[in-house]
C-alpha positions as CSV (number, residue, x, y, z in Angstrom):
1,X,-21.7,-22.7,-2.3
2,X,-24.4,-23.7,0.2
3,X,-26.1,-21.3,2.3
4,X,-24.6,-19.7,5.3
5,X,-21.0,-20.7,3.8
6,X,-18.1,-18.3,3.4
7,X,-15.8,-17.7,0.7
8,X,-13.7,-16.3,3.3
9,X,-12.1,-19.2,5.5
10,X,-8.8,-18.4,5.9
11,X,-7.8,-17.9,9.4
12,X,-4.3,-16.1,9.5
13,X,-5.9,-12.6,10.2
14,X,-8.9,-13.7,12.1
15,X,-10.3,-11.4,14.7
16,X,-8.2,-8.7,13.3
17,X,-8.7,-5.0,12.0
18,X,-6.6,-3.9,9.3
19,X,-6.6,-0.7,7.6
20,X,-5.4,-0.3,4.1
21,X,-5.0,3.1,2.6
22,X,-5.5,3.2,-1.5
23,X,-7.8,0.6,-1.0
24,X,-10.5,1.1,-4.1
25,X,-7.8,0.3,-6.7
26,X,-5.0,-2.2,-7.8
27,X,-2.7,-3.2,-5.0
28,X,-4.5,-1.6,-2.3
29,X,-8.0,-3.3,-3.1
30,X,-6.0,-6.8,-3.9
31,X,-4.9,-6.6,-0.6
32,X,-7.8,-5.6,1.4
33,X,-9.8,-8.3,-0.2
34,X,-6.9,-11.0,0.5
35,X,-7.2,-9.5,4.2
36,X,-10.9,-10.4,4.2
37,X,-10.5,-13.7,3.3
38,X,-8.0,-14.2,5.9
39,X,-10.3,-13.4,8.2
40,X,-9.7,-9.6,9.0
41,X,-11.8,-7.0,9.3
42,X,-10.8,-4.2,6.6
43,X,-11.0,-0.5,6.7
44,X,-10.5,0.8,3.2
45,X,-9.9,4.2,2.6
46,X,-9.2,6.2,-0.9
47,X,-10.6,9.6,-2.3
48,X,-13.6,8.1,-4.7
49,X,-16.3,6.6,-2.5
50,X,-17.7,4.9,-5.6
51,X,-14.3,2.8,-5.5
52,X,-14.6,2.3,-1.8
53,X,-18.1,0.6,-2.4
54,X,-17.8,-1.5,-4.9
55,X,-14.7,-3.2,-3.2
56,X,-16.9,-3.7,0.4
57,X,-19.7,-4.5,-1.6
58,X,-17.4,-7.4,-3.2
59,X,-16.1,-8.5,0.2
60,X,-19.7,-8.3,2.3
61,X,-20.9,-10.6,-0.9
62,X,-18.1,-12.8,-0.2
63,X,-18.8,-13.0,3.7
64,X,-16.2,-10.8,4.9
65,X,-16.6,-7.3,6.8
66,X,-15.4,-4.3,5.5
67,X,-15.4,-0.6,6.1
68,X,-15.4,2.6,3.9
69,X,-13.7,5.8,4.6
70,X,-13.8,8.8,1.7
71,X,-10.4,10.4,2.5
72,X,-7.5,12.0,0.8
73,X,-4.0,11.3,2.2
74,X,-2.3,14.5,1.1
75,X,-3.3,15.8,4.2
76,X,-2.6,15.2,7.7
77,X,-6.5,15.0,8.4
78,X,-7.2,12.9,5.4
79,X,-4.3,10.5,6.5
80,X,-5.0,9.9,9.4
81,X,-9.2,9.7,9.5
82,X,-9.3,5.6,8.4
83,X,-6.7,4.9,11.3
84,X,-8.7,6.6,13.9
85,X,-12.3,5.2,12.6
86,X,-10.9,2.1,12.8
87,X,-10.0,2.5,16.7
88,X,-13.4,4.7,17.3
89,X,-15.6,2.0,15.7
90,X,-13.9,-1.3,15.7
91,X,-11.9,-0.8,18.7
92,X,-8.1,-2.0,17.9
93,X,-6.1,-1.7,14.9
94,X,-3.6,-4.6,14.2
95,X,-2.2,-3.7,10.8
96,X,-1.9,-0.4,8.7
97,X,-1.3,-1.0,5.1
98,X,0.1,2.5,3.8
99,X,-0.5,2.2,0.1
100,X,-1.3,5.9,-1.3
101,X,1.5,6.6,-3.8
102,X,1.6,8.5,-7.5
103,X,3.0,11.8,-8.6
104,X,1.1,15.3,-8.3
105,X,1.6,18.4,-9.5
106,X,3.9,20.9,-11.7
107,X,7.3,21.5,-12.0
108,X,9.5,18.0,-11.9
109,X,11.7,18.7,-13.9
110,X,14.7,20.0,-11.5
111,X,16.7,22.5,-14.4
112,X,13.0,24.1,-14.4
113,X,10.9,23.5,-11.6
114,X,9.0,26.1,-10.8
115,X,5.8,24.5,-9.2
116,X,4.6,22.3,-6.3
117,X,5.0,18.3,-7.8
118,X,7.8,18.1,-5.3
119,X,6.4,18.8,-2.4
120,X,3.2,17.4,-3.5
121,X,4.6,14.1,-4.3
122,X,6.4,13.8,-1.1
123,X,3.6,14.3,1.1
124,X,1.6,11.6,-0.9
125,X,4.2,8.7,-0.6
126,X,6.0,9.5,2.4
127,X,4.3,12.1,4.5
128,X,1.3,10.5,4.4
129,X,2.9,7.6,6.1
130,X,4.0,9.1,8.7
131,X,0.5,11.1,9.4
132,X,-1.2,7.7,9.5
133,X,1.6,5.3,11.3
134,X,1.3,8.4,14.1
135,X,-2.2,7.7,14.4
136,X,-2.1,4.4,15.0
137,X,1.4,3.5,17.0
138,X,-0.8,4.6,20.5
139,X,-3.1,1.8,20.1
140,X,-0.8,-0.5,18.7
141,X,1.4,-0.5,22.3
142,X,-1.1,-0.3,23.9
143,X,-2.5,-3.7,22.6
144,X,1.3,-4.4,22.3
145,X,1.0,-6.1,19.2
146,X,0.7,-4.3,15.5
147,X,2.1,-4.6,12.0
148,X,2.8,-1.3,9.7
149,X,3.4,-2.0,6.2
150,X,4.5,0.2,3.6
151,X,4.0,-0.1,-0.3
152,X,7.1,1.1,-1.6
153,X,8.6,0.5,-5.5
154,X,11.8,-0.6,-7.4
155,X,12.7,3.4,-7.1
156,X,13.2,3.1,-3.5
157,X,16.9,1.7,-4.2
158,X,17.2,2.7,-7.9
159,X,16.8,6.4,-9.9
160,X,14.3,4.4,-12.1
161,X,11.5,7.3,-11.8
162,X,11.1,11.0,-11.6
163,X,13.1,12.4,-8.9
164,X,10.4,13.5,-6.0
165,X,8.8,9.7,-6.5
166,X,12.5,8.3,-6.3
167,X,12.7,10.7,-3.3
168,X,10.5,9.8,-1.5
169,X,10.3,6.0,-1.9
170,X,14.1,6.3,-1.2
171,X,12.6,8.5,2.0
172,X,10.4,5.4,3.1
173,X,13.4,3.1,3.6
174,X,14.9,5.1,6.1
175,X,11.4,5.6,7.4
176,X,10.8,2.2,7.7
177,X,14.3,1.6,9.5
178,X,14.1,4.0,11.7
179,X,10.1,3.3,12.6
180,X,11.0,0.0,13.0
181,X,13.3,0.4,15.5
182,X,12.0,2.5,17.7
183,X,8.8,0.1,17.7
184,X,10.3,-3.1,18.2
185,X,10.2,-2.7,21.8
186,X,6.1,-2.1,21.7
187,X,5.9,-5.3,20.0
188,X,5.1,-3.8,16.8
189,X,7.0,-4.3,13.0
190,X,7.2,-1.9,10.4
191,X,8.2,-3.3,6.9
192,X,8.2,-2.3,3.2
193,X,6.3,-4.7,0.1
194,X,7.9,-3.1,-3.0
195,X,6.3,-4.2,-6.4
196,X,8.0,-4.1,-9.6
197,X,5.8,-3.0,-12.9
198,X,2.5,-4.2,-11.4
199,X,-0.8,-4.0,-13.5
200,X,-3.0,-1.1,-12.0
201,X,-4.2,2.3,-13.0
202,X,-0.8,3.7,-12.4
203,X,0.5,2.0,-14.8
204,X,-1.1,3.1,-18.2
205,X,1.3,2.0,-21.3
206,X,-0.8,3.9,-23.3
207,X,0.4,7.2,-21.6
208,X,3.7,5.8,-21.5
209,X,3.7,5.3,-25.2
210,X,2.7,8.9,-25.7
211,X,5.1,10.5,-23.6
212,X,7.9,8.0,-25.2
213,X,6.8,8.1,-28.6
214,X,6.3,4.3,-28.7
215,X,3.6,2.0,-29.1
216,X,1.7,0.6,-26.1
217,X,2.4,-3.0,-26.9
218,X,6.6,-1.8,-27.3
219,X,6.1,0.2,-23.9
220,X,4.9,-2.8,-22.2
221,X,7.2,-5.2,-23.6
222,X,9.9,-2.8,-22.1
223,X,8.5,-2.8,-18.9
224,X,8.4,-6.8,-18.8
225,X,12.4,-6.6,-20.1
226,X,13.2,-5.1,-16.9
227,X,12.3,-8.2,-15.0
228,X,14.0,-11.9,-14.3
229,X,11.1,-13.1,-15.2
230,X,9.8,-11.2,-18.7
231,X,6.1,-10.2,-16.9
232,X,4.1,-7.2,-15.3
233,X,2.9,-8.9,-12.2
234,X,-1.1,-8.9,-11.0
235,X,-1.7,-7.2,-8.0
236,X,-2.8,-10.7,-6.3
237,X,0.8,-10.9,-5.9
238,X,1.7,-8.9,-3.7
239,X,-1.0,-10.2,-1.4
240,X,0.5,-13.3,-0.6
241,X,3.8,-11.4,1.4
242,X,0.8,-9.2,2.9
243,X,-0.4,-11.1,4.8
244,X,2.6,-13.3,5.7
245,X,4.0,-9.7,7.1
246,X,0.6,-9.0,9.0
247,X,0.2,-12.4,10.6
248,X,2.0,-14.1,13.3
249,X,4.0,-16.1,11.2
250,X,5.9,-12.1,10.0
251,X,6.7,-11.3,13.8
252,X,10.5,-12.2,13.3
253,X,10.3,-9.7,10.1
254,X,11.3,-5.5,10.8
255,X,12.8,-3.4,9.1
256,X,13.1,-4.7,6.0
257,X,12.3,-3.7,2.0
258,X,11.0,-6.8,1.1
259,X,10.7,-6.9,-3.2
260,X,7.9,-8.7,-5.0
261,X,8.4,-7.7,-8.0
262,X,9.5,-10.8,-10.7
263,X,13.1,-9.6,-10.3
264,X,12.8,-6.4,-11.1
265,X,15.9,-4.8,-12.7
266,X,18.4,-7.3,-10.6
C-alpha cells in the first residue's frame, strides 16, 4: 500500500457517524470496523477501555476515524453516554447499532428464582435499547434521516435460551415494531440483525461442555447441527446486512427481524 492510501475506500457510509454499542468484542467490533471501511465515522462504546483501544487503534491504522467511549449499558447513564458524545463532538448521529446483549446475575431458574438475573438481563438487551434509541431519535428528526439497528438472536422467535434472554430478545421485536413505526414519519428505520451461533466471547463451548457434561468439540458440533448450513458463522457476517440496513440502499427496510444466521434452526 503506498503512502497516503486507505484501506478504507468504501463509500456507502461516507460522511456518516455511527455509534455501535458492544463495540470492543465480536459482532460489535466486526461491525464498527466494516463501518469504517465504508467510510463512517465510528463511536465505539463497551465497559473495558482496553477493548475500545485496540479496536480504534486497528481502524486509525487502517485510515479510518474512530471514537472511544468506556461505558456500561445496564444503566440509563451508561447507555446513553456514546449516543450523546457522538452528537456533542461529531455533531449528527446517522446510525445506532445497539449490540450490548448477555445474561447477568442470580436466580434464572423460574421454580427458584430468588435473585436479580431477570431483571438484570432485561435491562442489558432490551432496556438498554431503549435508553440509547431515546437519546438519539431528537437528532435523528431533526436531520430527518437515521438508521437504528438492533442485534437480536434466534431466541427472539424461539424458547432456545434461558427465559429472561428469550424475554427479552422476544421484547426487542415488538420494540423494534413499534419504534419503527412511530419513526417512519421522521425519516428514520429501526430494524433487527439476529445472528445464529456466531463465534465470539459469548459463545464459549468449553463452558457449554461443562455445564452439559459434553466435550467442547461435541458442544460445538451441536451448535453447527442446528443450522441449514452445518457452521457457527464469523462475525464478518453479520457485517455485510449492516451496513446494507445503514446505507441508503436499507431505506425501504423497517421493522423487520432480519436473520443472518446460516439457517438457524428453520
Amino acid at each position: 500500500m503506498s503512502v497516503g492510501e486507505s484501506a478504507f475506500d468504501g463509500r456507502a457510509l461516507e460522511g456518516r457517524v455511527a455509534v455501535v454499542s458492544g463495540g470492543g468484542r465480536g459482532i460489535g467490533r466486526a461491525i464498527a470496523r466494516r463501518y469504517a471501511s465504508e467510510g463512517a465515522t465510528v463511536v465505539i462504546s463497551a465497559r473495558t477501555t482496553s477493548d475500545l483501544d485496540t479496536v480504534v487503534a486497528g481502524i486509525v491504522e487502517q485510515g479510518g476515524s474512530a471514537l472511544a467511549v468506556t461505558a456500561d449499558a445496564t444503566t440509563r447513564e451508561g447507555a446513553r453516554r456514546p449516543v450523546e458524545r457522538a452528537i456533542a463532538e461529531l455533531g449528527r448521529i446517522d446510525v445506532l447499532v445497539n449490540n450490548v446483549g448477555g445474561t447477568l446475575g442470580q436466580g434464572h431458574d423460574p421454580f427458584a428464582a430468588d435473585g436479580d438475573g431477570f431483571e438484570k438481563t432485561l435491562d442489558l438487551c432490551l432496556t438498554s435499547a431503549w435508553w440509547a434509541s431515546t437519546a438519539a431519535l431528537p437528532t435523528m428528526s431533526e436531520q430527518r434521516s437515521g438508521s437504528i439497528i438492533s442485534i437480536g438472536s434466534g431466541a427472539a422467535i424461539r424458547a432456545s435460551a434461558g427465559i429472561a434472554y428469550v424475554a427479552a430478545k422476544h421484547g426487542m421485536v415488538g420494540f423494534t415494531k413499534a419504534l419503527a413505526s412511530q419513526a417512519a414519519g421522521h425519516g428514520i428505520t429501526v430494524n433487527m440483525l439476529s445472528p445464529g451461533w456466531t463465534d465470539t466471547s459469548l459463545v464459549d463451548f468449553e463452558r457449554i461442555a461443562e455445564r452439559t457434561g459434553t466435550t467442547p468439540e461435541l458442544a460445538r458440533a451441536s451448535a453447527e447441527a442446528e443450522s441449514a448450513q452445518r457452521r457457527v458463522l464469523a462475525p464478518t457476517e453479520l457485517t455485510g446486512m449492516a451496513v446494507l440496513l445503514a446505507s441508503a440502499d436499507g431505506r425501504g427496510v423497517t421493522g423487520q427481524d432480519i436473520h443472518v444466521d446460516g439457517g438457524y434452526r428453520l
